[in-house]
C-alpha positions as CSV (number, residue, x, y, z in Angstrom):
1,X,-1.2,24.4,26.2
2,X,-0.9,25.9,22.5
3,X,0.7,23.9,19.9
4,X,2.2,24.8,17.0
5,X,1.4,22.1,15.3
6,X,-1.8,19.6,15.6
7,X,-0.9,16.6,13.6
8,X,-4.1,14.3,12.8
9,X,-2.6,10.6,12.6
10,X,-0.1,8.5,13.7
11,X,1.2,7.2,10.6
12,X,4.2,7.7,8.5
13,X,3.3,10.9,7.2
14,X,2.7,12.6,10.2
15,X,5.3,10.8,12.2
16,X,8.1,12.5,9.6
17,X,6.4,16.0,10.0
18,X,6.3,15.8,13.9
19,X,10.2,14.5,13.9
20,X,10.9,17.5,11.6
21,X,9.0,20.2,13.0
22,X,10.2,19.1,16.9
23,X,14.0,19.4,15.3
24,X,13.7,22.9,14.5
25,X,12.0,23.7,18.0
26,X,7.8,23.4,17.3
27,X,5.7,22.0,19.8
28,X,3.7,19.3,18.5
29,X,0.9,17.4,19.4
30,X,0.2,14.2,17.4
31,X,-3.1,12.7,17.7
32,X,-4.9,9.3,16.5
33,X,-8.3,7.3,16.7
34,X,-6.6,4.2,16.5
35,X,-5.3,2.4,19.9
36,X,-1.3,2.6,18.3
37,X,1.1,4.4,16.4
38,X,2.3,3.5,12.6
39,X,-0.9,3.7,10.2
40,X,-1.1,0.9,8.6
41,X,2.7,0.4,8.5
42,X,2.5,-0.9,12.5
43,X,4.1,-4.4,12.7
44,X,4.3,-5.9,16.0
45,X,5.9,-9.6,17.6
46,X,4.0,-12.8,17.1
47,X,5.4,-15.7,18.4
48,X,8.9,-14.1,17.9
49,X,8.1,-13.0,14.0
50,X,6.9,-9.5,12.9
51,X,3.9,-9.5,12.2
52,X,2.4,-6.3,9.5
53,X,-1.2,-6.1,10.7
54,X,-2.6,-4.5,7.4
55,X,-1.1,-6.2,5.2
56,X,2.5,-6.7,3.6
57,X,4.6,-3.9,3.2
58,X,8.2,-3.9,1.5
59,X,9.7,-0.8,1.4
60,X,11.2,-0.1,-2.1
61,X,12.5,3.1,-4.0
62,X,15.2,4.1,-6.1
63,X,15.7,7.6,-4.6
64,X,18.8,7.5,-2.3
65,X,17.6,10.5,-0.2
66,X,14.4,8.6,0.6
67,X,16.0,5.4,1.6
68,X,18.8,7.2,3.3
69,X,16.1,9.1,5.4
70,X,14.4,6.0,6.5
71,X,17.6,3.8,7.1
72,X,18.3,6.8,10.1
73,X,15.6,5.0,11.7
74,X,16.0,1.2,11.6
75,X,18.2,-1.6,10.2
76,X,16.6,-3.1,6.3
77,X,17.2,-6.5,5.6
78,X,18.1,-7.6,1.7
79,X,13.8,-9.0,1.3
80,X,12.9,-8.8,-2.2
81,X,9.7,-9.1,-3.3
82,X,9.0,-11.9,-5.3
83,X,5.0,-13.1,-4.7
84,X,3.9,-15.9,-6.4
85,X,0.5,-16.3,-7.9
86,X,-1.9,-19.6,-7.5
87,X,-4.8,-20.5,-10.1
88,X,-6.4,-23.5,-9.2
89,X,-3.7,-26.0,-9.0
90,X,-1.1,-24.3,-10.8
91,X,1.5,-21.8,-9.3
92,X,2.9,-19.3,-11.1
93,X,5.8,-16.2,-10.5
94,X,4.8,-12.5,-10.1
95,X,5.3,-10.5,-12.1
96,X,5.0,-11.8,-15.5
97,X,8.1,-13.3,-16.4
98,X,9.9,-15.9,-18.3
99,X,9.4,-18.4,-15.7
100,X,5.6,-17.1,-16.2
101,X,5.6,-18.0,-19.6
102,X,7.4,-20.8,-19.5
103,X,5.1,-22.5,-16.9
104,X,2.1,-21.5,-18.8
105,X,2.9,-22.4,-22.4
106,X,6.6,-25.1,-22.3
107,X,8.1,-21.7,-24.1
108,X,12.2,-21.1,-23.1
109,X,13.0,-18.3,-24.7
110,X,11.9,-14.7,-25.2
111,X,11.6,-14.4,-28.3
112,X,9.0,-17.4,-28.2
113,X,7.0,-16.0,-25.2
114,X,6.8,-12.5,-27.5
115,X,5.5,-14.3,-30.6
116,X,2.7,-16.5,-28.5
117,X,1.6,-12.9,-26.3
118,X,1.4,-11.3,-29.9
119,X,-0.6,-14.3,-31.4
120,X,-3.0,-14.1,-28.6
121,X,-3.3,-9.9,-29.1
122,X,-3.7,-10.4,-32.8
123,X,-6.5,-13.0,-32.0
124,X,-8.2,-10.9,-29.7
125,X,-8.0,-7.9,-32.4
126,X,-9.0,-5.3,-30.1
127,X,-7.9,-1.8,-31.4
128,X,-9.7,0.6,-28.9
129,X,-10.0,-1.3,-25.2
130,X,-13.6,-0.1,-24.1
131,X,-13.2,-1.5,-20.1
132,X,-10.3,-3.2,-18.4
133,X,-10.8,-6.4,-19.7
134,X,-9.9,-5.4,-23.1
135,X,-7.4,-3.8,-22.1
136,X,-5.6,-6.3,-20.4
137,X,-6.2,-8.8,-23.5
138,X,-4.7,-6.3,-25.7
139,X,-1.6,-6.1,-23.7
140,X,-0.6,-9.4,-22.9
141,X,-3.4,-12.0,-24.5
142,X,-6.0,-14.1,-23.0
143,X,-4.3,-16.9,-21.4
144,X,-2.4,-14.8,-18.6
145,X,-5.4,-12.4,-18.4
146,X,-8.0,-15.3,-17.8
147,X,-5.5,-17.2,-15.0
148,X,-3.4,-13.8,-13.6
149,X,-5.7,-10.5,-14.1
150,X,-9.2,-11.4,-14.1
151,X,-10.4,-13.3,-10.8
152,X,-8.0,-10.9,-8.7
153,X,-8.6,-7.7,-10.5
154,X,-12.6,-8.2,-10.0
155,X,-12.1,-9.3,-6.3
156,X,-10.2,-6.5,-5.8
157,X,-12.5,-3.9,-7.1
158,X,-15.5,-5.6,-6.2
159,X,-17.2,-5.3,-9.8
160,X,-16.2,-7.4,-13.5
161,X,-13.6,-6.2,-15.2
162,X,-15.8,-5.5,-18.5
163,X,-17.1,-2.7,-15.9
164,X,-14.0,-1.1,-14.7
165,X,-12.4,1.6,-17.3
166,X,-10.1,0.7,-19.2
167,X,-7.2,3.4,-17.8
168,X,-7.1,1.2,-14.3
169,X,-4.4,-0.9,-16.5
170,X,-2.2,1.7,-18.2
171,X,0.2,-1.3,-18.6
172,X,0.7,-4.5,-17.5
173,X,4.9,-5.6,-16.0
174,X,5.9,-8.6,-19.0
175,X,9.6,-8.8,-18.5
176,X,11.0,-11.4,-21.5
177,X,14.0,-12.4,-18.4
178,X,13.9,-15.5,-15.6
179,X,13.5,-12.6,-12.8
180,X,11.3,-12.5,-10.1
181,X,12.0,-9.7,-8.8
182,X,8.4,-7.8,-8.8
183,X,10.5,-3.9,-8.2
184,X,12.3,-2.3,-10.5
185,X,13.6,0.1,-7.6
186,X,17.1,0.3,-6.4
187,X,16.8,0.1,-3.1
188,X,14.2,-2.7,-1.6
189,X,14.1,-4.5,1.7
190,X,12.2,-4.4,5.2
191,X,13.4,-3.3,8.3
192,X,14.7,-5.5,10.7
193,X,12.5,-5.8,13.7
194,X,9.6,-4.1,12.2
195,X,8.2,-0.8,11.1
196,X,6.6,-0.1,14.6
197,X,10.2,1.3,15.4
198,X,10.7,3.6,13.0
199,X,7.6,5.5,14.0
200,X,8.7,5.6,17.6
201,X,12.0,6.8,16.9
202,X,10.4,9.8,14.8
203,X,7.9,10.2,17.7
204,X,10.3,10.2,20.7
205,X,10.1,13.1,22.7
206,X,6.7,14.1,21.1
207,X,3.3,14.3,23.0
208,X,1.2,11.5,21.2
209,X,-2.5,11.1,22.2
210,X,-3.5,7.3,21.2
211,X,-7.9,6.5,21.2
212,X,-8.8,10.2,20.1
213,X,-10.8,10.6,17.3
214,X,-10.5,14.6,15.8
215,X,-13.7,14.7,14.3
216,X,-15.0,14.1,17.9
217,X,-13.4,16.3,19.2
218,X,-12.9,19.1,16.4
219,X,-14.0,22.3,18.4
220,X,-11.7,21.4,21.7
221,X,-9.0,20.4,19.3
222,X,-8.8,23.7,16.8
223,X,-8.5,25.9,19.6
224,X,-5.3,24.4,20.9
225,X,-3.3,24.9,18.0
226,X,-2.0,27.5,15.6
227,X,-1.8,25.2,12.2
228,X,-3.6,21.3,11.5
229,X,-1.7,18.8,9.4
230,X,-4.8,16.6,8.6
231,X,-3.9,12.9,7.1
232,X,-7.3,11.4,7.7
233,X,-10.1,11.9,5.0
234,X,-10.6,14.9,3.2
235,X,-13.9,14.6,2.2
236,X,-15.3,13.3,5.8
237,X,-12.7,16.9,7.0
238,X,-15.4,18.9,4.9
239,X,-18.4,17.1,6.0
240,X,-19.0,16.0,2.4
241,X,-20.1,18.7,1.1
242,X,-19.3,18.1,-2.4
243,X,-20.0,14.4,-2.4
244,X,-18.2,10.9,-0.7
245,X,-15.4,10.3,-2.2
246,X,-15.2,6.0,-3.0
247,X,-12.4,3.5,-1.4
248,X,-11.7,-0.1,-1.5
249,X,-11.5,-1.9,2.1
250,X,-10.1,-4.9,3.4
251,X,-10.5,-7.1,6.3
252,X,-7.7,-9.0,7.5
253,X,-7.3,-13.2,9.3
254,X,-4.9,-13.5,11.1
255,X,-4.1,-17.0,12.6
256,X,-0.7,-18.7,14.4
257,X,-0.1,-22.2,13.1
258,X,1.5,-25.0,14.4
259,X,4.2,-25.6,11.4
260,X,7.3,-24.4,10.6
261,X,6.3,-23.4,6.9
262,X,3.2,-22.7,5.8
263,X,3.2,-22.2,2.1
264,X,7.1,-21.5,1.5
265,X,6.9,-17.3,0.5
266,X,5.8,-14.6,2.0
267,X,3.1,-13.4,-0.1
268,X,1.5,-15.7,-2.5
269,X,-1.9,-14.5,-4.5
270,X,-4.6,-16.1,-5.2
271,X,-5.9,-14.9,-8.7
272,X,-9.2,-17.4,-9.4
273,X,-12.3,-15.2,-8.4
274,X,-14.2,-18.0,-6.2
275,X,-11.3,-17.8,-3.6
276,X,-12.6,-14.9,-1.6
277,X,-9.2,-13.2,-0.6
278,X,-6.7,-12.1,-2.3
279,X,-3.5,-13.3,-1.1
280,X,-2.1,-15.0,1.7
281,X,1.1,-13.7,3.6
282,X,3.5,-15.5,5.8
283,X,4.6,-13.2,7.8
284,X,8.2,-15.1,8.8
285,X,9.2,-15.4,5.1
286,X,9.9,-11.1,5.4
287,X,12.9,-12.1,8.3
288,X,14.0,-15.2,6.7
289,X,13.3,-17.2,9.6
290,X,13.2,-20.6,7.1
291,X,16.5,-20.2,6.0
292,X,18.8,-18.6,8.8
293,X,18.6,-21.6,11.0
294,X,16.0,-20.4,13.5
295,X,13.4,-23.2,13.9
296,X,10.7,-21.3,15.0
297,X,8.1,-24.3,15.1
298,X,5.2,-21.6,14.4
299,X,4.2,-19.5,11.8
300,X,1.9,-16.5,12.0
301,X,-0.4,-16.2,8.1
302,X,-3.1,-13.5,7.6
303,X,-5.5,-13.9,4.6
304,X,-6.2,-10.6,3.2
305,X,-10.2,-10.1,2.1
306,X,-11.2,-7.0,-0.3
307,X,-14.2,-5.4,0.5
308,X,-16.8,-2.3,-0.6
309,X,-15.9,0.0,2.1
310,X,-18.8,1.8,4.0
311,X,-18.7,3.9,6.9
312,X,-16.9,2.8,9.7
313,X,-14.6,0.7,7.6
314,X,-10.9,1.7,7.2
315,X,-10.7,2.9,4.0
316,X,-7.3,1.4,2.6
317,X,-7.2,2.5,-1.4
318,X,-8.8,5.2,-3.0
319,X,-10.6,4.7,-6.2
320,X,-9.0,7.0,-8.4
321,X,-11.4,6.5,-10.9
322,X,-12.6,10.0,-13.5
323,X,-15.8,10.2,-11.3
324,X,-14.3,10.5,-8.0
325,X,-11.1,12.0,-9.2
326,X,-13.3,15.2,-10.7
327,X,-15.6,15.1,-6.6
328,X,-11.6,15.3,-5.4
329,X,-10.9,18.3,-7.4
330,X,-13.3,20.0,-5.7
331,X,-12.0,19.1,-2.2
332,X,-8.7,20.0,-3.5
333,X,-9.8,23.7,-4.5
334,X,-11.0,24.2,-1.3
335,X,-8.4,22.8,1.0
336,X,-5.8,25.4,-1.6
337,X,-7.8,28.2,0.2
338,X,-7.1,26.8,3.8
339,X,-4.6,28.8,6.0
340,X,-4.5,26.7,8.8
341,X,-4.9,23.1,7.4
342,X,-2.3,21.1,6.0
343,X,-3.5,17.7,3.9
344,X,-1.4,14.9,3.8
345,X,-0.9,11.3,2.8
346,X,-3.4,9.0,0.8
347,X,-6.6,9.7,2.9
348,X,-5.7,13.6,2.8
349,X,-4.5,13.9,-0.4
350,X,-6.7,11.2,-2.1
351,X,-4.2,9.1,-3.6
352,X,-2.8,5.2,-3.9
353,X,1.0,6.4,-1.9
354,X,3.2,3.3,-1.5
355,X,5.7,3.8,1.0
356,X,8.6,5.8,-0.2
357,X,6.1,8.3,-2.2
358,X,4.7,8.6,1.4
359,X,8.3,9.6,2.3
360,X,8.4,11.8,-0.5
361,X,5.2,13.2,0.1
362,X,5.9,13.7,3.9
363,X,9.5,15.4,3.1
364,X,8.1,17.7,0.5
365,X,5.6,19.4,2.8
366,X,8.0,19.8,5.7
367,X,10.2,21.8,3.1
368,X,7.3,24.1,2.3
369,X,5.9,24.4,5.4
370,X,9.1,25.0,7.4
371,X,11.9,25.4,6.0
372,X,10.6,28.3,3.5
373,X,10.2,30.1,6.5
C-alpha cells in the first residue's frame, strides 16, 4: 500500500499531523520503535492513579487556540504547578518567591527581600558573568544560588556550573509576591485520566505500527510513501555526517508504596548535588487523590536521575549550547533542501519544546504542509 504520509513517531507531534492530515482525506501510516503510543507524554493506571512514565508533565499556555485544540481531546483538571524544593533539611517553594525569601532569611516584605538579593549582588560585584555560576550570583545573590541553583543545575548538566556558559541562565523567575504558582500561563492543568488518551483519540482510525524502528527499516519504509514527517533525531536521520549533536538523558524509579501520602506534592526537587536525582514526583498529587476523599491506601513515586546520554539512551533534552547549536545549523541547511522530509518536534527540530510549543510546532506545520495546498 502507498501512503501519503509516513509519520516517524508516536508522540504529540506526529499524533496532531496524522489527526490532521486523515481529516482532509490522506492516508497515513504512523510508525514507532517504542512498544506504545504518546512520546514521552504516555501516562498509564497504577494502582488506580496515572502514572507519567517520563517524567511530570503539566500542560500550560496562555494561547487559547492551543488549549482549545487540546481540550477537543480530553477533560483538564485545575493542577497548578507549584514544586517545592528540598536542601538538606530545609524545604523551600519553587519558584523563587516571597515565601522563598522569607524562609531563607525571616524577611516579610518585598521591599526587604529586594534590598537583601541586591546586598548579596553588590557583594558578589560581578559585572561581566564569565560561566553560569556568575551568572546566577549576579542575578539573585549567593544564598539562593548555593541552596536552589547550584547542586541541581550541575546534576542536571552533568558538569559544574563554573563550566557551563553563562547564557544557559538568561534569567532567573524572583517574584517579590507569596505565589507559588511556578507558570505565568493562562491556561494550566492536566488532563483527567491521563495523556495516553489524547493520543489515541488523534490516532483513531489511523494505521499505527508499534516496535518498528525506521532507521531499521529505512529502505522498505521510503518506498511506501510519497512524503516523511521525521520527529526522531536529525543528526542520527543524516548518519552524522556533520557531527553528533549532544543531549541530556534521564533514567527513571518507579516504585508503588504502601501509604497514602508520600511526601505531600507532586513534584518536590531536590537541589543539594550529593542527592543523585533530581526530583521526586508523586504521581497522585496531579489528580488530587489526597484531597477529594478517595483513600487510595497506595501511592505510586518515580525518582527522576539525569544522566550523560550515549547511544542507545533516550535522549530527553538537547543541549542547546553555541557548539552544538552551530553542528545544528548545518543539519538544518540540509533538511531546507529536502523535498520529501518533514522534521518535527525537539529530536527533529533540535530544540527544548514544552508541551503547548509542541502544539504550536505540530499545528504550524500542518498549515504549511496542507492546508497551503
Amino acid at each position: 500500500m502507498k501512503y501519503d504520509y509516513l509519520i516517524v513517531g508516536a508522540g504529540l507531534f506526529g499524533a496532531i499531523f496524522a489527526y490532521e492530515a486523515k481529516k482532509q482525506g490522506k492516508q497515513v501510516l504512523v510508525i514507532d520503535k517504542r512498544e506504545h503510543i504518546g512520546g514521552n507524554i504516555y501516562s498509564k493506571e497504577v494502582e488506580g492513579i496515572q502514572v507519567h512514565q517520563y517524567g511530570a508533565h503539566i500542560f500550560h499556555t496562555s494561547n487559547k487556540d492551543v488549549w482549545d485544540y487540546v481540550n477537543q481531546f480530553a477533560t483538564f483538571n485545575r493542577y497548578t504547578n507549584s514544586p517545592v524544593a528540598r536542601y538538606k533539611d530545609e524545604v523551600y517553594n519553587m519558584p523563587f518567591n516571597m515565601n522563598t525569601f522569607q524562609r531563607m532569611w525571616g524577611v516579610f516584605t518585598p521591599d526587604e527581600a529586594k534590598a537583601k538579593i541586591a546586598e548579596q549582588i553588590a557583594e558578589a560585584g560581578i559585572t561581566e558573568p564569565k560561566n553560569l555560576e556568575e551568572q546566577a550570583i549576579s542575578l539573585v545573590g549567593r544564598d539562593i544560588y548555593e541552596k536552589l541553583v547550584k547542586g541541581y543545575t550541575e546534576k542536571q548538566w552533568g558538569k559544574e556550573a563554573t563550566q557551563l556558559p553563562a547564557f544557559i541562565i538568561k534569567r532567573l523567575p524572583v517574584r517579590f509576591v507569596y505565589d507559588n504558582n511556578y507558570f505565568n500561563d493562562t491556561y494550566q492543568g492536566i488532563p483527567i485520566g491521563g495523556y495516553t488518551q489524547i493520543v489515541e483519540k488523534m490516532l483513531e482510525g489511523v494505521e499505527v505500527r508499534l516496535n518498528t524502528d525506521f532507521l531499521e527499516n529505512r529502505e522498505e519504509l521510503e518506498q511506501i510513501a510519497d512524503k516523511i514527517v521525521y520527529t526522531g533525531m536529525i543528526d542520527e536521520y543524516y548518519g552524522y555526517c556533520f557531527g553528533e549533536l549532544e543531549y541530556r538523558s534521564l533514567t527513571f524509579s518507579t516504585e508503588v508504596l504502601d501509604m497514602e501520602n508520600y511526601q505531600g506534592n507532586a513534584v518536590v526537587n531536590y537541589t543539594e548535588y550529593e542527592v543523585p536525582y533530581t526530583r521526586i514526583i508523586e504521581h497522585k498529587h496531579f489528580e488530587f487523590q489526597c484531597q477529594n476523599g478517595t483513600n487510595n491506601p497506595k501511592t505510586v513515586i518515580t525518582k527522576e536521575y539525569p544522566k550523560l546520554w550515549k547511544h542507545g539512551d533516550e535522549p530527553y533534552y538537547p543541549m542547546n549550547d553555541e557548539k552544538n547549536n552551530s553542528v545544528y545549523a548545518k543539519y538544518l541547511e540540509k533538511s531546507q533542501q529536502e523535498d520529501k522530509v518533514i522534521f518535527g518536534g525537539r529530536l527533529g527540530m533540535y530544540k527544548y519544546f514544552d508541551m503547548h510549543q509542541v502544539v504550536e510546532e505540530a499545528l504550524k506545520c500542518v498549515k504549511k504542509e496542507l492546508e497551503s495546498k
